[in-house]
BAMIZA-23561 format. One record per residue (C-alpha): residue in one letter; x, y, z. Coordinates in steps of 0.5 Angstrom, whole numbers, padded with zeros to 4 digits, always signed. Example, Ala and Ser with C-alpha at 12.3 -4.5 7.8 and 13.67 -1.06 7.14 Angstrom:
// BAMIZA-23561
A+0025-0009+0016 S+0027-0002+0014 
***
This chain:
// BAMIZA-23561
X-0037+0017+0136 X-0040+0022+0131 X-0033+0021+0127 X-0033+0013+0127 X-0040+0013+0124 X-0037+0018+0118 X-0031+0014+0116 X-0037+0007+0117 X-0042+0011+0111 X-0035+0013+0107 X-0033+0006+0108 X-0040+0004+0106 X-0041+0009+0099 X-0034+0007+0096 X-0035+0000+0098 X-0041+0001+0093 X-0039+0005+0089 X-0033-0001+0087 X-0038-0006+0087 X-0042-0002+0082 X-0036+0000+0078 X-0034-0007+0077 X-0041-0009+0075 X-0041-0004+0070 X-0034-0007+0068 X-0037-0014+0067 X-0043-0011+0063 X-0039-0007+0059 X-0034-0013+0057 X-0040-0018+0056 X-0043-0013+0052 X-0037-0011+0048 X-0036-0019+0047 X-0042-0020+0044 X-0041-0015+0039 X-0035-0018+0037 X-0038-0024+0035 X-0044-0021+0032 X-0040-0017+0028 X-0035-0024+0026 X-0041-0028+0025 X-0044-0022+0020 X-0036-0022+0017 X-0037-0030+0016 X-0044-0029+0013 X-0041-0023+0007 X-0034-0028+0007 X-0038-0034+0005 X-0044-0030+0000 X-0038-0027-0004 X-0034-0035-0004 X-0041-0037-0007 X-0042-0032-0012 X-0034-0032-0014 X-0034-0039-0015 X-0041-0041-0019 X-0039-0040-0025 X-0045-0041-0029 X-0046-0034-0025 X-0053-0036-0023 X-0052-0035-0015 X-0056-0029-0013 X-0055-0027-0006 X-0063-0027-0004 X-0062-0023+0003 X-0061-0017+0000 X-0060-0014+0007 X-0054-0017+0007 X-0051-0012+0002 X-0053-0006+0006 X-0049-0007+0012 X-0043-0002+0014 X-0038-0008+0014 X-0038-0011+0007 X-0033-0006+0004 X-0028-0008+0010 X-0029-0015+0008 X-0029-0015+0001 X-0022-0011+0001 X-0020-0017+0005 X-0022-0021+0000 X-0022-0018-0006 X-0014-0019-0004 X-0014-0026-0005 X-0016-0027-0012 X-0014-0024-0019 X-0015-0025-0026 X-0021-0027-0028 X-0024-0029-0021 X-0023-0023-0019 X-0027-0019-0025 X-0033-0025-0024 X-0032-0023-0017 X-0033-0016-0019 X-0038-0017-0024 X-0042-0021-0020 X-0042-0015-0015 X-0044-0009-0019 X-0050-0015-0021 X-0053-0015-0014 X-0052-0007-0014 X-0046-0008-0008 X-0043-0002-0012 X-0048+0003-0010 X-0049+0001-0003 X-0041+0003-0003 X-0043+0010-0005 X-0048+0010+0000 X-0044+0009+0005 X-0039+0015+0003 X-0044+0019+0007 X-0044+0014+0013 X-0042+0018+0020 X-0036+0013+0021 X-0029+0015+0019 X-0027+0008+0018 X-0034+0006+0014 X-0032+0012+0009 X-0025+0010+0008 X-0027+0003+0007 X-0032+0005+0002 X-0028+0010-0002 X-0022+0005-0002 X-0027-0001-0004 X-0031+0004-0010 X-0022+0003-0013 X-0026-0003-0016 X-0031+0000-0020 X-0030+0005-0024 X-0035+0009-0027 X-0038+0016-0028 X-0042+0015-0022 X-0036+0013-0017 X-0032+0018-0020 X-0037+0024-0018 X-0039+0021-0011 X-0031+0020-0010 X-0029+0026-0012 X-0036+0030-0008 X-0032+0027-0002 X-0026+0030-0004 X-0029+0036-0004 X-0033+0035+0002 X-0030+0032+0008 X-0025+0035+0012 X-0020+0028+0014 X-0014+0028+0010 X-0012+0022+0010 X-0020+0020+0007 X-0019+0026+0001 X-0013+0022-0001 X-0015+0015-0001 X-0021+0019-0005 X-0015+0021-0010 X-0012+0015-0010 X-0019+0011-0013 X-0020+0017-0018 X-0013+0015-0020 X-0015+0007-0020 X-0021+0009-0025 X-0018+0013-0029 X-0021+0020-0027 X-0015+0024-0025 X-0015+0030-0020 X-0011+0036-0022 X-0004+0036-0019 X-0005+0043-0015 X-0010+0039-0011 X-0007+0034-0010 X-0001+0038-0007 X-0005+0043-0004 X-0006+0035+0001 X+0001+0037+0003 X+0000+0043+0008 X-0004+0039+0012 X+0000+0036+0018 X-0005+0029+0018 X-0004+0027+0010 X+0000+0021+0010 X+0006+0021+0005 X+0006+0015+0003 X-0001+0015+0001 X+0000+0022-0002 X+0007+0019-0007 X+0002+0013-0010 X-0002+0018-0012 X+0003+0024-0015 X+0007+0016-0019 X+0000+0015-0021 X+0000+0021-0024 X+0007+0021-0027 X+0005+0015-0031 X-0002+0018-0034 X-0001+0025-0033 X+0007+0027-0033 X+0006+0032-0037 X+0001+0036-0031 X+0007+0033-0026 X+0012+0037-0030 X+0008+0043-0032 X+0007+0044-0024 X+0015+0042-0023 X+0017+0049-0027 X+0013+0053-0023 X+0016+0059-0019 X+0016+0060-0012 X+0015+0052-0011 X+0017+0049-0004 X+0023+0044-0004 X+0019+0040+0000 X+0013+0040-0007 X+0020+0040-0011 X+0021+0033-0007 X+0015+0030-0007 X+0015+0032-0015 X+0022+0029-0016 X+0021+0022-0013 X+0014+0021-0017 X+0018+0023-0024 X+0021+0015-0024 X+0015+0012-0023 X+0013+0015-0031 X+0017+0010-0033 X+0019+0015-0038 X+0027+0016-0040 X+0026+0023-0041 X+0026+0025-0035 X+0032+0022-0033 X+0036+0029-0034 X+0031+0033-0030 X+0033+0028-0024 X+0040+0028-0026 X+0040+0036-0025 X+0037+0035-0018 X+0043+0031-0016 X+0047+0037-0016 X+0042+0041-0012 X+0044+0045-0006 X+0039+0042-0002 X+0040+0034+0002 X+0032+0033+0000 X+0032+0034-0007 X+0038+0031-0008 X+0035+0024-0004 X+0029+0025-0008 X+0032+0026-0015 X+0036+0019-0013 X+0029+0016-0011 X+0027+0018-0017 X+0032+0015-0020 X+0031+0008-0017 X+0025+0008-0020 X+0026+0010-0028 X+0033+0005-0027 X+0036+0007-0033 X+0044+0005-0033 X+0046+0011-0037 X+0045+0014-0029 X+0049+0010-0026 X+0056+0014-0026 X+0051+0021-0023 X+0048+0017-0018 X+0056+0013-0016 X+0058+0020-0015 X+0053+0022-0009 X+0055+0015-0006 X+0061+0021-0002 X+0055+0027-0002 X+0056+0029+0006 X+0048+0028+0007 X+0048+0021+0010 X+0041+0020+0008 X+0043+0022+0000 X+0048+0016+0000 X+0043+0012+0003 X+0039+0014-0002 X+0044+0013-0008 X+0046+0006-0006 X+0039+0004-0006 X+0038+0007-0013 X+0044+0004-0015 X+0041-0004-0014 X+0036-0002-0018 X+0040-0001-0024 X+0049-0002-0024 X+0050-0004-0017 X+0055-0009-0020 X+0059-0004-0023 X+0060+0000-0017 X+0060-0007-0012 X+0067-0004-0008 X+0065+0003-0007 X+0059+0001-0005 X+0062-0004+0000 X+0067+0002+0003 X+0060+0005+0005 X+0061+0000+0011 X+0065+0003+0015 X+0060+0010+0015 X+0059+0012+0021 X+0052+0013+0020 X+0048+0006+0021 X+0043+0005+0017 X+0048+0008+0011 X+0052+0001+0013 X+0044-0003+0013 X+0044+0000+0006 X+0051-0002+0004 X+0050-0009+0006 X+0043-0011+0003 X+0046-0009-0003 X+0051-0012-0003 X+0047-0019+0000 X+0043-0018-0008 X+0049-0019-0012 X+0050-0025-0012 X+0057-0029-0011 X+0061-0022-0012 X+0058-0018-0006 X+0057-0025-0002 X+0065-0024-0003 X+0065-0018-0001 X+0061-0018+0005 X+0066-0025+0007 X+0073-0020+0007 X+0069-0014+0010 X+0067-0019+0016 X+0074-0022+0017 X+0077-0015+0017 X+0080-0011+0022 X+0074-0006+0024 X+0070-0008+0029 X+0065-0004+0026 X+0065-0006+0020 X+0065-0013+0021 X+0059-0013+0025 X+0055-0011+0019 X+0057-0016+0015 X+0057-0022+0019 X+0050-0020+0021 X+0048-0019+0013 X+0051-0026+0013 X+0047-0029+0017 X+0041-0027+0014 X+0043-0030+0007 X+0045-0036+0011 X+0051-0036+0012 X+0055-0037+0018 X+0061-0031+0016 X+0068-0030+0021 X+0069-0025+0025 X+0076-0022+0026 
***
């Protein structure tokens, strides 16, 4: 008996306990749901006082809530719009904003406790160049402890004008949470207003391939010819990355005078340097090297023949030609690649 009523009162506790458990659920949901459109109807009101201020062009718009300025959300919605405009309505816009003293806002919420506030603000302030923006950004640099805001606060300071020193930047690379693609915009941005510094650091010993590499693929972006031998050189190194680094370099600085170097790494032995030298290759004289491109096809490495067919599927008739005679050829392999590159062009392409 004693038993029955120990299972009835477990019953009853999980039975309540589930109701709770539900209940909370609802709540939280409701709860959540009614954040979210507090927070839409709050991006809606920012959104729609920018479009004002953007389209008065008498430039007597003034925004009397100015409560609305302070909130949290208006760098996130201001990089949202401010991507839909250029030109002129882009530095009214600007200039509007820094009139209603929406910059300084941007640089209060440099400090805010919430990582994304802080990283929408940092990227928002690429915006308004300054001394005052390059001091907050570069305070943020030096103190926050997240990779990814240091290196977005570097990415501004390169878009205004005030360069960080390339030691820093490279130091970004021994952290395991630093974005690569966001490090490289930096290290090209660099390249094209400090090469020099890029490649005083570049000769120093005792580098790791992994800097030499990071180095190597920025050169291109200074759109500076002299650097072609320095990433000429770098094809003959023994190391596959700094090989692939130097021909993504060299895709970038697309000067024609590389194009017999960059052809002879379309046999190197490391697969990532021949797709790497086809890419490089349809950004100067693909033309020229159509045929050896197109024999790349049969590379037992997949995205070795995607690179071989995207290029091909850029040079107009002759690599469309190309492409028709490898999808009729006898390798099976082969013609799968090109008959799907050309029924991405448009094209229905035989098989054998």
């Amino acid at each position: 008996m004693n038993s029955l009523i120990l299972i009835w009162q477990v019953a009853c506790v999980l039975a309540g306990a589930s109701l709770v458990w539900m209940l909370t659920l609802i709540v939280s949901r409701l709860i959540r749901t009614r954040r979210e459109s507090i927070f839409q109807k709050r991006r809606d009101t920012i959104t729609e006082a920018m479009s004002r201020i953007l389209w008065d062009e008498t430039g007597a718009t003034v925004i009397d809530d100015k409560r609305l300025w302070k909130s949290q959300m208006v760098p996130e919605v201001f990089l949202g719009f401010v991507a839909l405009v250029r030109g002129e309505e882009r530095d009214r816009l600007i200039h509007r904003l820094i009139a209603n003293d929406v910059d300084d806002q941007f640089r209060r919420l440099l400090h805010h406790r919430r990582k994304s506030v802080r990283f929408a603000a940092v990227e928002a302030l690429a915006y308004f160049p300054g001394l005052s923006t390059a001091k907050s950004v570069d305070a943020l640099i030096e103190n926050t402890k997240a990779a990814d805001i240091r290196i977005a606060g570097m990415r501004t300071l390169v878009s205004i004008g005030s360069y960080p020193l390339v030691p820093d930047v490279m130091a970004e690379l021994s952290h395991p949470n630093a974005s690569a693609r966001r490090l490289q915009s930096v290290l090209s941005g660099l390249a094209l207003h400090r090469l020099q510094d890029l490649l005083e650091y570049l000769q120093r010993s005792g580098i790791t391939d992994t800097e030499r590499a990071y180095l190597l693929e920025a050169l291109g972006a200074s759109a500076d010819y002299s650097v072609l031998e320095i990433l000429q050189t770098a094809l003959q190194d023994e190391a596959p990355t700094i090989r692939a680094a130097a021909l993504e370099g060299l895709a970038d600085l697309a000067h024609p005078d590389a194009a017999p170097a960059i052809a002879l790494c379309l046999r190197d032995s490391d697969w990532n340097v021949r797709a790497a030298a086809i890419r490089a290759l349809r950004e100067s004289a693909g033309y020229t090297y159509a045929s050896e491109i197109s024999a790349l096809l049969s590379d037992p490495v997949w995205l070795v023949q995607f690179e071989s067919a995207q290029a091909l599927a850029d040079m107009g008739p002759l690599g469309h030609n190309l492409l028709e005679s490898s999808a009729r050829g006898l390798d099976e392999r082969v013609s799968r690649t090109a008959s799907l590159a050309l029924a991405e062009l448009g094209f229905a392409g035989d098989g054998p």
